[in-house]
Each structure stands twice: as structure tokens, then as C-alpha cells.
C-alpha positions as CSV (number, residue, x, y, z in Angstrom):
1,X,75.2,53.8,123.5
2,X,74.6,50.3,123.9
3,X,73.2,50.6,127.5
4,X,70.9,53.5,126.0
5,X,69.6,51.3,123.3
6,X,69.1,48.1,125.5
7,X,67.5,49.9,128.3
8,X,64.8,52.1,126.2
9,X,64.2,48.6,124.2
10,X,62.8,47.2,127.6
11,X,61.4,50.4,128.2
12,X,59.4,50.3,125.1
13,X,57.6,47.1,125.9
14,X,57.3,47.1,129.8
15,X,55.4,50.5,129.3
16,X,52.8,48.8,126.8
17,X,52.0,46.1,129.4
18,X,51.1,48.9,131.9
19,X,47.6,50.1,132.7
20,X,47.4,53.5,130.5
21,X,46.9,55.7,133.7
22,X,50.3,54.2,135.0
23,X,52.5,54.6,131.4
24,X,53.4,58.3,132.3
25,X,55.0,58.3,135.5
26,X,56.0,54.0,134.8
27,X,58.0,56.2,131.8
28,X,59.6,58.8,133.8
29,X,60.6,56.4,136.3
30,X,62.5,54.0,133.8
31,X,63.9,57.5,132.7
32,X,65.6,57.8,136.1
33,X,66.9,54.6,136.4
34,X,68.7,54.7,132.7
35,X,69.9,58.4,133.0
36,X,71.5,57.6,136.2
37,X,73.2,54.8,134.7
38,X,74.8,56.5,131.5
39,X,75.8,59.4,134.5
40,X,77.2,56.6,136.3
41,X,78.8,55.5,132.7
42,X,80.6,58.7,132.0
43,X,81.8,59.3,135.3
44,X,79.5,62.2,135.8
45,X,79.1,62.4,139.5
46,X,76.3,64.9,140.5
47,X,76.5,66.9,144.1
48,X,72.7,67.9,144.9
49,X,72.6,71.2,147.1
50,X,69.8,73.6,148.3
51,X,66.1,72.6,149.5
52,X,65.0,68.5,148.9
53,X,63.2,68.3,145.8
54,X,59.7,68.4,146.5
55,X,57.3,65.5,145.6
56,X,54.8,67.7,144.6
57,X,54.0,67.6,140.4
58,X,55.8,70.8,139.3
59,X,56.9,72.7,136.7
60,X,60.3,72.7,136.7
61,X,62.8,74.9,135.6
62,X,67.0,75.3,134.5
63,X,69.6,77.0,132.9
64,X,70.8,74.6,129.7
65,X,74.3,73.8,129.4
66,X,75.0,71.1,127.3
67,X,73.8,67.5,126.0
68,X,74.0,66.1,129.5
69,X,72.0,68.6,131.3
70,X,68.7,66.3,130.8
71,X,70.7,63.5,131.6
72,X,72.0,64.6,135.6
73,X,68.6,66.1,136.4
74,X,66.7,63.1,135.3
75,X,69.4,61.1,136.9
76,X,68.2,62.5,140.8
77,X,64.2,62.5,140.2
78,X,61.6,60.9,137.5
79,X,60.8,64.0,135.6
80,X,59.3,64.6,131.8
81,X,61.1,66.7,129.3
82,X,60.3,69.0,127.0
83,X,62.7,69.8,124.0
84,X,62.5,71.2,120.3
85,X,60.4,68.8,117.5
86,X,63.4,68.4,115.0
87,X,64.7,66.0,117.9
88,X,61.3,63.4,117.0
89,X,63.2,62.6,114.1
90,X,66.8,61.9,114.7
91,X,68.0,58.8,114.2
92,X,68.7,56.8,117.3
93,X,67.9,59.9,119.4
94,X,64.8,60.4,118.5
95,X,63.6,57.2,119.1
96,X,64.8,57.2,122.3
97,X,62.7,60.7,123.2
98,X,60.0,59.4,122.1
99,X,59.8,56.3,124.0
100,X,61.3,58.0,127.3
101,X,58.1,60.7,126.7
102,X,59.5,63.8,126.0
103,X,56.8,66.5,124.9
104,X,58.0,68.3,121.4
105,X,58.0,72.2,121.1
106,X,57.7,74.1,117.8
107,X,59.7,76.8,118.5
108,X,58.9,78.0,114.8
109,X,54.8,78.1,114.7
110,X,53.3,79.7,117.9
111,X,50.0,78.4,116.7
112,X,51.2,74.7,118.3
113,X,51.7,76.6,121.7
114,X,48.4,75.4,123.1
115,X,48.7,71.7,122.0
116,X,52.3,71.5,123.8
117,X,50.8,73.4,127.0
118,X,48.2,70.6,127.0
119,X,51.1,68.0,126.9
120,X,52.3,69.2,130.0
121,X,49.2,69.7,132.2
122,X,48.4,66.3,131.3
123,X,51.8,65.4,132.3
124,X,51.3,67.2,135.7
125,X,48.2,65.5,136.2
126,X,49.4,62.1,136.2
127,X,52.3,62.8,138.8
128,X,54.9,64.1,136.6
129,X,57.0,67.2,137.0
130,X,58.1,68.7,133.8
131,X,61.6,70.1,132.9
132,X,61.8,72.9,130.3
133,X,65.3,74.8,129.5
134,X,63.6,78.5,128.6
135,X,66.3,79.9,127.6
136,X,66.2,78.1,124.7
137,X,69.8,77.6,123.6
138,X,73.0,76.6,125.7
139,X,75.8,78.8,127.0
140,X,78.8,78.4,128.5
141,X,77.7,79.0,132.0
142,X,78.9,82.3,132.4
143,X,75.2,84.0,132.1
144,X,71.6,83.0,132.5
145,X,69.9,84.0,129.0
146,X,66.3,85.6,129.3
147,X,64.2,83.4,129.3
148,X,61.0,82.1,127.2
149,X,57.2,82.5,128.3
150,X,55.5,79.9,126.5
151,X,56.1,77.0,129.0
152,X,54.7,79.1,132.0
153,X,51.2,79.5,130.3
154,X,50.0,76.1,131.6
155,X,50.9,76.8,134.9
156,X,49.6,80.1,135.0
157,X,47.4,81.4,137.7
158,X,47.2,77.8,139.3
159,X,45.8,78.2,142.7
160,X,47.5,74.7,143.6
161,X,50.8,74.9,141.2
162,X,53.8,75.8,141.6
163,X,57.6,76.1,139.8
164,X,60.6,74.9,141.1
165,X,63.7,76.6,139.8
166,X,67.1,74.6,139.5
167,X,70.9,76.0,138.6
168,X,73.0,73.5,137.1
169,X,77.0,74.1,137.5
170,X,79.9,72.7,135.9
171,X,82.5,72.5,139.2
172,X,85.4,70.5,137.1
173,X,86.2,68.3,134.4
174,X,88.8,65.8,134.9
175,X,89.8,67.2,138.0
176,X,90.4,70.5,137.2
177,X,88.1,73.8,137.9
178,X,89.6,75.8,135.0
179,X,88.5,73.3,132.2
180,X,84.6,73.6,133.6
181,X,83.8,74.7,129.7
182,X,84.4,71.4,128.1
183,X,81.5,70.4,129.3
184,X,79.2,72.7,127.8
185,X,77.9,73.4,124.3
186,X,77.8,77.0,123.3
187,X,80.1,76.7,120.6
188,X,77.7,77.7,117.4
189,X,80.3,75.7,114.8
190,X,80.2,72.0,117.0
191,X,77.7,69.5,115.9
192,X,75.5,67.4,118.3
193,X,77.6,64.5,117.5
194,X,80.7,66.0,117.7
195,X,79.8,67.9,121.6
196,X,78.7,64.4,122.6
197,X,81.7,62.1,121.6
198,X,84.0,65.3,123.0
199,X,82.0,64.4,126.0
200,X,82.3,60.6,126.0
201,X,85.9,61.1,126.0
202,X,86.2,63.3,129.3
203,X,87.4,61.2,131.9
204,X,85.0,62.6,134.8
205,X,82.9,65.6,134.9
206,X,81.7,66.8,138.3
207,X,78.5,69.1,138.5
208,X,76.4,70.4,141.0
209,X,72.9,70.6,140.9
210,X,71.4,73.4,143.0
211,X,67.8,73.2,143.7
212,X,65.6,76.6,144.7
213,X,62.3,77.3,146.9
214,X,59.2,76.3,145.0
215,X,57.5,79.7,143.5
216,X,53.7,79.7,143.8
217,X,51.7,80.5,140.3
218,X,48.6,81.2,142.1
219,X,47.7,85.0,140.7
220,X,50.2,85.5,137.9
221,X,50.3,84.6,134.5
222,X,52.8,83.4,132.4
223,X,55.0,86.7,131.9
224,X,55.0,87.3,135.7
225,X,56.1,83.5,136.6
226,X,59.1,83.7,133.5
227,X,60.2,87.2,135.0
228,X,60.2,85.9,138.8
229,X,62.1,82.2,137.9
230,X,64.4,84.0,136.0
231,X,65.6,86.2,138.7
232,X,65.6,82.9,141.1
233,X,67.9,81.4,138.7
234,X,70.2,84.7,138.4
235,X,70.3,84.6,142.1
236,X,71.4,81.4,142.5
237,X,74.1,81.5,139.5
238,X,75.5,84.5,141.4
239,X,75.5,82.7,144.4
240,X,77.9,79.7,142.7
241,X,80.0,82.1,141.3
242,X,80.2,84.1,144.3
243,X,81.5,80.4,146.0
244,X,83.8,79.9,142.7
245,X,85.6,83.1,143.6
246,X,86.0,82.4,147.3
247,X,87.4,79.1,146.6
248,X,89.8,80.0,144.2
């Protein structure tokens, strides 16, 4: 907590002294360098697999397991995140999103879709690749939830753009394969606070983070794109389970 606090502090006024055009990706950086630290904190050791992520500006795309999800895929690239409003005004938290430039959905009033889709293209147009969790929930792994459209509108029908799917697997917690689940939050009943100090306490988590092929957008619009990500991401969660049952 400490480390979090001190390092978006110095976040918060190094990015003021930047030049405006360089306070986006200056943010997303600084994001990197912290997220890997609290990974390196909590013993989360992360095993990248699949095709080098590409330095292209991208959307980019993953199943949502748990509090640390955000945290060991900002911890590998400089990335923006987008998660729901009610997180702007957390305590602690909150602050910390704001400062590390997260763009805020309102799930509740489609009306705000366009303003958040204009967040991210100007994200993408200073540099920055963009993480949404369209799902929109967590689960324990064991299934890839359908997932959302609204995200894919602003890279729809880009002749230039493209998204890059990612599947993000629990392999062992403390050691052990068959407690994979304590690292997740699908449990309706468990608080945020209560799924990250249950965290904290875990004495290593080991995860792999499986990158895809980039999909093109050019031609397709937003319904199109969510449909073929999807099935990327299916493919690749039946591929690590397919390895999980081989291995056992």
C-alpha cells in the first residue's frame, strides 16, 4: 500500500511538469514501472507466452479474473485502462486511477457511450494501447463470459487499427495447481477489500499471460470485432486448459 501511495504521489507531480502531448503515454509508462513493482511485491511472477506484443497503439482485450488482472498486464507493457465510474470515487483507489489515467465507463447510462469512446481514440492517438475487460464481471476462470460491444465502437471499421486479444491464466497459488481459484474474484458475497487482503496474504501466485495475433478492424463494426475477439479468446482458454489436462 505504501509503495502504491508513494509511487503515484511522484507520479502526480512528475506528470504536471511534462509537456501536455507527452502526459498520456509519460502516465502509462510510470504505470508499468509501479504495477511491476507491487507484482514483484506480492510474489506474482508472470510467464508471458504466444506472439511479442506488438508496439503498435491497440485496442486491447482480456478475460477479467480478479483485482490483479490490471496489475500483471500493466506490469509487461505501458497500457491505459478502462474500468467502471463508481471506482473515480473510492477512497485511496480512486485516487490512484485517476492519477495512473484510467478512462471511466458508465455501465448504467448508454447515453455516456460516446464520451468514453472519445477517451480512448484519444488515448490511441497519443501512443497508448487500451485494456478493456468486456465481459464485464470476473469469473473463476473456468469460462470466457460474452462479451460487451461498447468498447469496439471506437475502433470500428479503422482501416489502420487493430485489436489484440490476451488470456490471462491462474497456473498456481502457493505452489499448488489445484488452489488456482484463490486468486480470482467471482465470489458475489466477497468485498473488494476483503478479495484484496485474501490476496496480499497468498504467499506467491503464478500466472500466465498469453498473448494472440492482432485482429484487423478494417471493414467491421463493433458487433463483428466483439464476436471475432471473443472467439480468439475462447480459443486460447481451450487451448490452456487443453495444456492443464495434459499436464495433470
Amino acid at each position: 500500500m505504501w509503495s502504491l501511495a508513494t509511487h503515484t504521489a511522484y507520479l502526480s507531480v512528475a506528470a504536471r511538469w511534462r509537456p501536455p502531448v507527452e502526459r498520456v503515454a509519460y502516465r502509462a509508462y510510470r504505470q508499468q514501472v509501479g504495477c511491476a513493482l507491487i507484482c514483484r511485491i506480492l510474489n506474482v511472477r508472470v510467464t508471458l507466452r504466444g506472439a511479442p506484443i506488438p508496439t503498435q497503439p491497440m485496442l486491447y482485450v482480456c478475460n477479467h479474473l480478479g483485482v490483479l488482472d490490471p496489475f500483471i498486464l500493466a506490469s509487461q507493457t505501458p497500457v491505459a485502462f478502462a474500468a467502471k465510474s463508481e471506482i473515480r470515487s473510492w477512497p485511496f483507489l480512486g485516487w490512484v486511477c485517476r492519477e495512473m489515467g484510467l478512462l471511466f465507463v458508465e455501465r448504467e447510462r448508454p447515453t455516456k457511450t460516446s464520451a468514453f469512446v472519445r477517451q480512448l481514440e484519444d488515448k490511441l492517438a497519443h501512443g497508448v494501447s487500451v485494456v478493456v475487460y468486456p465481459e464485464g464481471t470476473t469469473s473463476r476462470g473456468d469460462i470466457v463470459r460474452p462479451f460487451k460491444t461498447g468498447a469496439f465502437e471506437a475502433v470500428a471499421g479503422d482501416a489502420d487499427g487493430a485489436i489484440l486479444p490476451f488470456y490471462l491464466q491462474i497456473r498456481a497459488v502457493n505452489g499448488d495447481p489445484a488452489r488456482r481459484e484463490e486468486a480470482t474474484w467471482a465470489d458475489d458475497t466477497q468485498a473488494f477489500v476483503e478479495h484484496g487482503w485474501h490476496l496480499c496474504g497468498l504467499k506467491s501466485i503464478e500466472v500466465d499471460l498469453v498473448v494472440g495475433e492482432p485482429i484487423p478492424t478494417a471493414g467491421h463494426d463493433r458487433k463483428e470485432l466483439a464476436k471475432r475477439t471473443h472467439k480468439a479468446v475462447v480459443q486460447m482458454h481451450d487451448e490452456a486448459l487443453g495444456e492443464q489436462v495434459s499436464t495433470a
